[in-house]
C-alpha positions as CSV (number, residue, x, y, z in Angstrom):
1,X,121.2,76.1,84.4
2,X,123.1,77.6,81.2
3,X,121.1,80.8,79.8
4,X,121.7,79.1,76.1
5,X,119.8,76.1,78.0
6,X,116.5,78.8,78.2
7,X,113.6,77.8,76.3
8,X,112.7,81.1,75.6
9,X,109.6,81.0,73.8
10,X,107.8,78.8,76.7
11,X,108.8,82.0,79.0
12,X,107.1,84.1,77.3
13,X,104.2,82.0,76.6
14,X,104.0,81.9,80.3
15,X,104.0,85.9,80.5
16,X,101.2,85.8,78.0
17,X,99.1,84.4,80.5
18,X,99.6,86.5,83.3
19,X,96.4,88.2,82.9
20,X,94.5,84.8,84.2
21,X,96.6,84.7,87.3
22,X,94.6,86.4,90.3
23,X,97.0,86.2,93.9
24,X,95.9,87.3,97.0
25,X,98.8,89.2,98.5
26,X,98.6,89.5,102.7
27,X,101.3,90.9,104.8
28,X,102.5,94.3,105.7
29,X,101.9,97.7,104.0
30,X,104.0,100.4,104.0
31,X,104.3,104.1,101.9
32,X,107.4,104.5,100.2
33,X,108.3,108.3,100.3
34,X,111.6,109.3,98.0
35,X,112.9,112.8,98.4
36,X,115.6,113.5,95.9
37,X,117.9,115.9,95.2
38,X,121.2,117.5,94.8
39,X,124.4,117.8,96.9
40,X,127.0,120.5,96.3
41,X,128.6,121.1,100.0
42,X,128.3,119.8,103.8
43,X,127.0,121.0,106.7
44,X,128.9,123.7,108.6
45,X,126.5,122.1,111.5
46,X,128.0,119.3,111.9
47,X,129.7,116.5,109.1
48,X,126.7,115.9,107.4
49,X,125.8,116.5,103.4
50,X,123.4,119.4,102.7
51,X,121.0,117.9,100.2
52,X,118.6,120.6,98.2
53,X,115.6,119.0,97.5
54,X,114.8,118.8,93.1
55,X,111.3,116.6,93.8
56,X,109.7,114.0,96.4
57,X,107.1,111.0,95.4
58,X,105.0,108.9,97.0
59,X,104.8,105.1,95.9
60,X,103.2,101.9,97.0
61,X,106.0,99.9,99.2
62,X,106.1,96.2,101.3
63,X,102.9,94.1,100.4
64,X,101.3,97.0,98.1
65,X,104.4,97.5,96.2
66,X,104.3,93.1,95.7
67,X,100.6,94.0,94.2
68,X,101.6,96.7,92.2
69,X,104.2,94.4,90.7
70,X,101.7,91.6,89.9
71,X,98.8,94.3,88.3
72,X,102.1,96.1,86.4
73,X,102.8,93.1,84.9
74,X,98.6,92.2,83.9
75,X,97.8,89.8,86.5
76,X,94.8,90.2,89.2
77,X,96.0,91.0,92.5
78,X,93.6,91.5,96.1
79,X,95.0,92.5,99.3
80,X,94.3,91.8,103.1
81,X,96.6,94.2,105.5
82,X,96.3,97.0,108.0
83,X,96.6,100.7,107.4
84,X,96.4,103.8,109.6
85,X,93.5,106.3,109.7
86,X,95.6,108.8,108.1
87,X,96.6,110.5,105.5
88,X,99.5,107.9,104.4
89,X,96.9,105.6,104.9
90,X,94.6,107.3,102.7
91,X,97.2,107.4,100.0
92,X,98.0,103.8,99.8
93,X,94.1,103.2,99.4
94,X,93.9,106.0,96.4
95,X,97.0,104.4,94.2
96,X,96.1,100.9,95.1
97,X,92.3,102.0,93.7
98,X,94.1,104.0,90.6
99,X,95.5,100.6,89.7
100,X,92.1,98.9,89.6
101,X,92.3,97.0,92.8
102,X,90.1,96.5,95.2
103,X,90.7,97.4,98.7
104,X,88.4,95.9,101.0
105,X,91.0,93.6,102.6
106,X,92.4,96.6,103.9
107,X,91.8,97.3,107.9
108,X,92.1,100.2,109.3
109,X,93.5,100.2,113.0
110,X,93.3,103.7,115.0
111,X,95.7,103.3,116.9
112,X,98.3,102.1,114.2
113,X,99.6,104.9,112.2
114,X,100.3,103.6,108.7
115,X,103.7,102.7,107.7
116,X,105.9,104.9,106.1
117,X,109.8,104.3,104.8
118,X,111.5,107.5,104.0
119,X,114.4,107.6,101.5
120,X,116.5,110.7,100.8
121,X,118.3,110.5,97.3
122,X,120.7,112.2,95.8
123,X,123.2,111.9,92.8
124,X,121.2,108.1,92.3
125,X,123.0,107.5,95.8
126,X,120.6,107.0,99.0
127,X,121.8,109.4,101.7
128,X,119.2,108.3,104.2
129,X,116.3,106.6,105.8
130,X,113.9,107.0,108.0
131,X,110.9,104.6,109.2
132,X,107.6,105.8,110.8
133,X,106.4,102.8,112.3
134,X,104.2,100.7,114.6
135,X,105.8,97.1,115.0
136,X,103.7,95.4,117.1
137,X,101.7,92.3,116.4
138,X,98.3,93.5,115.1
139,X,95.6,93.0,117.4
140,X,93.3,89.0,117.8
141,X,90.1,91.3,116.5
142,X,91.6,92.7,113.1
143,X,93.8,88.8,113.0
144,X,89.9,87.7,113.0
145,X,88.8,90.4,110.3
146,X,91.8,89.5,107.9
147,X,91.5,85.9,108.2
148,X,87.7,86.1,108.1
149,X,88.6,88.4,104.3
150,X,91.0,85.8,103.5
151,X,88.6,82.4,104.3
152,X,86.0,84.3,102.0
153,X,88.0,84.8,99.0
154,X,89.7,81.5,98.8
155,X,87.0,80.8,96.8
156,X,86.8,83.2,94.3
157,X,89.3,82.4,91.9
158,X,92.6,82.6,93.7
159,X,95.4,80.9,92.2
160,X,98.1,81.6,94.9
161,X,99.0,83.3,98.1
162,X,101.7,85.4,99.3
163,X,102.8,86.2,102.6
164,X,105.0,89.6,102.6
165,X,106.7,90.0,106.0
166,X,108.5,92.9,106.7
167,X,108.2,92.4,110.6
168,X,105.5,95.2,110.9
169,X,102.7,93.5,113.0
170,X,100.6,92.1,110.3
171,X,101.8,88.6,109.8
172,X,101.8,87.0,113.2
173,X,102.2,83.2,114.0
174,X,98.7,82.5,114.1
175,X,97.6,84.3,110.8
176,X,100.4,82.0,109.1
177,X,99.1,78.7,110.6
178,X,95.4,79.3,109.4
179,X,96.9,81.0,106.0
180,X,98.6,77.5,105.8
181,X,95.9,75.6,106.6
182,X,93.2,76.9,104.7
183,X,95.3,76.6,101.8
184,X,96.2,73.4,102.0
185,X,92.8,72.3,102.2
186,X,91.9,74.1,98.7
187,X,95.0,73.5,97.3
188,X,96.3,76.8,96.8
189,X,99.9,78.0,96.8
190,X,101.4,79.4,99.5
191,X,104.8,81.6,99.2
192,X,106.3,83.5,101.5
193,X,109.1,86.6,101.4
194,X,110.2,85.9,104.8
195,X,112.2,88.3,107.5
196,X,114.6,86.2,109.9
197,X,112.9,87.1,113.2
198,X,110.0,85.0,112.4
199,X,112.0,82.0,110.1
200,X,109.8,79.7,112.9
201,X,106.6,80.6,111.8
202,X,106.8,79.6,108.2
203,X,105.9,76.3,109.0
204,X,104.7,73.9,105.9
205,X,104.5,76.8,103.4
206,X,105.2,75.6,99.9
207,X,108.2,77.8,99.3
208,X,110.0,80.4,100.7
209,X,112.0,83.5,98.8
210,X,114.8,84.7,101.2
211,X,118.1,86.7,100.2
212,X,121.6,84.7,100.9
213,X,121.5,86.9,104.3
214,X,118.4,85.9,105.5
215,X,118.8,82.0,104.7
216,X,122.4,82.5,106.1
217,X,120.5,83.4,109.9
218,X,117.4,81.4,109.4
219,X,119.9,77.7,109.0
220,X,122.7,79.4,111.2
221,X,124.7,78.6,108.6
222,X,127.2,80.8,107.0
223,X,126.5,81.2,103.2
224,X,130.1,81.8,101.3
225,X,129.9,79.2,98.4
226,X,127.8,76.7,96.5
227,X,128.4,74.3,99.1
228,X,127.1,76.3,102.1
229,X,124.4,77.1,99.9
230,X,123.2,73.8,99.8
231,X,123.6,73.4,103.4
232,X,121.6,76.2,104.4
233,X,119.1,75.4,101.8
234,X,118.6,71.2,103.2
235,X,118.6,72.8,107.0
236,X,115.8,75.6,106.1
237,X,113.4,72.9,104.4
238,X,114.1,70.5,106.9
239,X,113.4,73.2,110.1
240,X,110.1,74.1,108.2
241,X,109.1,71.1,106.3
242,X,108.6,73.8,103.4
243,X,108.1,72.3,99.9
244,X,110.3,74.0,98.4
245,X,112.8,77.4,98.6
246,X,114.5,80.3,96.6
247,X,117.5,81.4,97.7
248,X,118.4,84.6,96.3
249,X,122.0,85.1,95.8
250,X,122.7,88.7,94.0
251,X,125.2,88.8,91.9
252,X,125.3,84.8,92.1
253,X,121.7,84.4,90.6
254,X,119.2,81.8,92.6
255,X,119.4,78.6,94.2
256,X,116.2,76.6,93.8
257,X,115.4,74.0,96.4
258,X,112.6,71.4,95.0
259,X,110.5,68.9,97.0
260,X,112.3,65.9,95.2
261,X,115.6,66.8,96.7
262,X,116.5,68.7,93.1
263,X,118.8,72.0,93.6
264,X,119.4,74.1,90.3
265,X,121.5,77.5,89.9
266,X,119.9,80.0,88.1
267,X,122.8,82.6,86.8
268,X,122.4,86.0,87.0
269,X,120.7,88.0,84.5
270,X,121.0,91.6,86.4
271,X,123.9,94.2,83.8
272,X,123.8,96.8,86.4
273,X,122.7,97.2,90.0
274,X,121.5,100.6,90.5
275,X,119.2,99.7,93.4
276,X,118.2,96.4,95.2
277,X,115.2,98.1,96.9
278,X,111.6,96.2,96.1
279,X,113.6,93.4,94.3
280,X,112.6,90.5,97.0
281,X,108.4,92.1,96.2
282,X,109.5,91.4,92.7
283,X,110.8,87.8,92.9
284,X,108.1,86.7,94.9
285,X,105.6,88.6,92.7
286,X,106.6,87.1,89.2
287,X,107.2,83.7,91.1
288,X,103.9,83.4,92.6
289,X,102.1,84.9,89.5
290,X,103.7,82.5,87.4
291,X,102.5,79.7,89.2
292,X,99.2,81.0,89.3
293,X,99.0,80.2,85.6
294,X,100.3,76.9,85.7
295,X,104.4,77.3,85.5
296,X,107.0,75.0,86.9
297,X,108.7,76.1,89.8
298,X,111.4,76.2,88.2
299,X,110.3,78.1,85.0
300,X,108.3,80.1,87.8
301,X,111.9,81.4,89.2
302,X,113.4,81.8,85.8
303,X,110.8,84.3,85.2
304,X,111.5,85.9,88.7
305,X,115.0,86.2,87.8
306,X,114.7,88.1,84.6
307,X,112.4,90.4,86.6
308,X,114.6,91.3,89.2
309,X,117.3,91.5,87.0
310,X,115.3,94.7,85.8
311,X,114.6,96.4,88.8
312,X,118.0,96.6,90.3
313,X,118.6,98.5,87.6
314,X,116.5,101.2,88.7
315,X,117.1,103.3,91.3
316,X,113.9,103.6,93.7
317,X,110.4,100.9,94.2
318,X,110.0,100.0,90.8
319,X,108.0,97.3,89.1
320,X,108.4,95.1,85.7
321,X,106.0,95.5,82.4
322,X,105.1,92.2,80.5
323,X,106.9,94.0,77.4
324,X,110.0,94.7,79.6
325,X,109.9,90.6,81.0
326,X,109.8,89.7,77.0
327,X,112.2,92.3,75.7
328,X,114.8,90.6,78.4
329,X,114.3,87.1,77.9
330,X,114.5,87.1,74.3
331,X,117.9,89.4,74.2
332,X,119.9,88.5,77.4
């Protein structure tokens, strides 16, 4: 689809209403820790750059950071995951709370320390990471908690679901089935940012967000062109009977797979790439929040492309402003 094709003042009508869109966002949590600094000289212990540390933050990552895109940009977010009782933990609950949402989907499993992804920056290059983790699946009696959180709120208002797996524990193959399920029976979206180690489990979910790698494993097809695009994209809808999919393609935009057999390219809108962290939380985010409020699919991914086309261009977790979304569609 041609960017002179755009009917741009429908896009942002559709950002307007972001405000009525309330999504409940389950999946894994994590704290994203940046440490940033400076380097002028290696290690005389051994090959390694010395960085000297200017400043360190703390910021919402995984399924948080996919809330804090969908508040950021006015809509109503709740989330159902598992933290640790600790002080990461405790963290994630006070920015979550700072951005008005409430966090009584959150479970807190002793023995589970909270996730934590830490980055070290320097000269807007990442040096490092490191990952304090617990990956196994959470247990049946906090499955039963969440999906007993998620049953009671499917009722209140929510427009649309998504599922944010980073392969942490928290979305196992039975909390997708009754996700599924009890969506389908309301009617309520469900979307899914999927990791390849659990492409099976994503059965029937109305669409699916992965990167050109991930769709690549999940068909075991290789993706090099348009035409292997499309062959991934037939065999991932067919394996999962999914309604529809978003393949997202970097510097080659999106391929949207539709229900009716209908595949469109979306080009790139991205000027720089700084920094693709947190820009699969933000396609899904826009996508799914844009639905909420009655988009297209396809105007749905439009949106999600202008959106993530911001981010990259950031270095570190960041998140899009409805003024930012507007300011983009109206001048790229």
């Amino acid at each position: 689809m041609p960017l002179a094709n755009l009917d741009r003042d429908k896009l942002c009508s559709l950002v307007e209403r972001f405000p009525g869109g309330r999504v409940l966002v389950v999946g894994d949590i994590m704290l994203d820790h940046y440490i940033w600094g400076k380097v002028s000289r290696i290690s005389p212990e051994a090959p390694v750059p010395v960085v000297n540390v200017t400043r360190e933050n703390l910021l919402l990552g995984g399924a948080a950071n996919v809330v804090n895109n969908i508040t950021s940009l006015g809509g109503h977010a709740l989330i159902a995951g598992v933290i640790g009782h600790d002080e990461p933990g405790r963290s994630i609950v006070h920015h979550l709370r700072e951005n008005n949402v409430i966090t009584d989907g959150l479970i807190v499993e002793e023995k589970r320390p909270t996730t934590i992804k830490t980055r070290i920056i320097a000269h807007s290059q990442q040096v490092v990471r490191f990952d304090r983790e617990v990956k196994d699946d959470i247990s049946e009696d906090t499955q039963d908690i969440l999906l007993g959180y998620i049953r009671d709120h499917l009722d209140k208002g929510v427009n649309a679901i998504i599922l944010s797996d980073y392969c942490k524990g928290v979305v196992t193959r039975r909390l997708v089935a009754e996700v599924v399920a009890m969506a389908r029976e309301k009617g309520i979206m469900v979307a899914v940012d999927p990791k390849v180690p659990h492409f099976d489990y994503y059965q029937n979910v109305d669409i699916l967000t992965p990167n050109t790698d991930e769709a690549s494993a999940g068909a075991r097809v290789e993706i090099t062109d348009d035409s292997s695009v499309l062959t991934a994209g037939k065999a991932i809808m067919e394996k999962l009977k999914s309604r529809s999919l978003l393949i997202t393609r970097g510097e080659h935009g999106m391929s949207l797979f539709e229900g009716d057999g209908k595949v469109t390219s979306i080009p790139t809108v991205a000027q720089e790439v700084y920094d693709v962290t947190g820009a699969g939380d933000t396609v899904i985010s826009v996508l799914a929040l844009a639905s909420a409020v009655g988009a297209s699919l396809l105007d749905a991914a439009i949106l999600s492309n202008f959106a993530a086309g911001i981010v990259v261009g950031e270095v570190g977790t960041a998140v899009v402003t409805p003024q930012q979304l507007v300011e983009r569609i109206r001048h790229i």
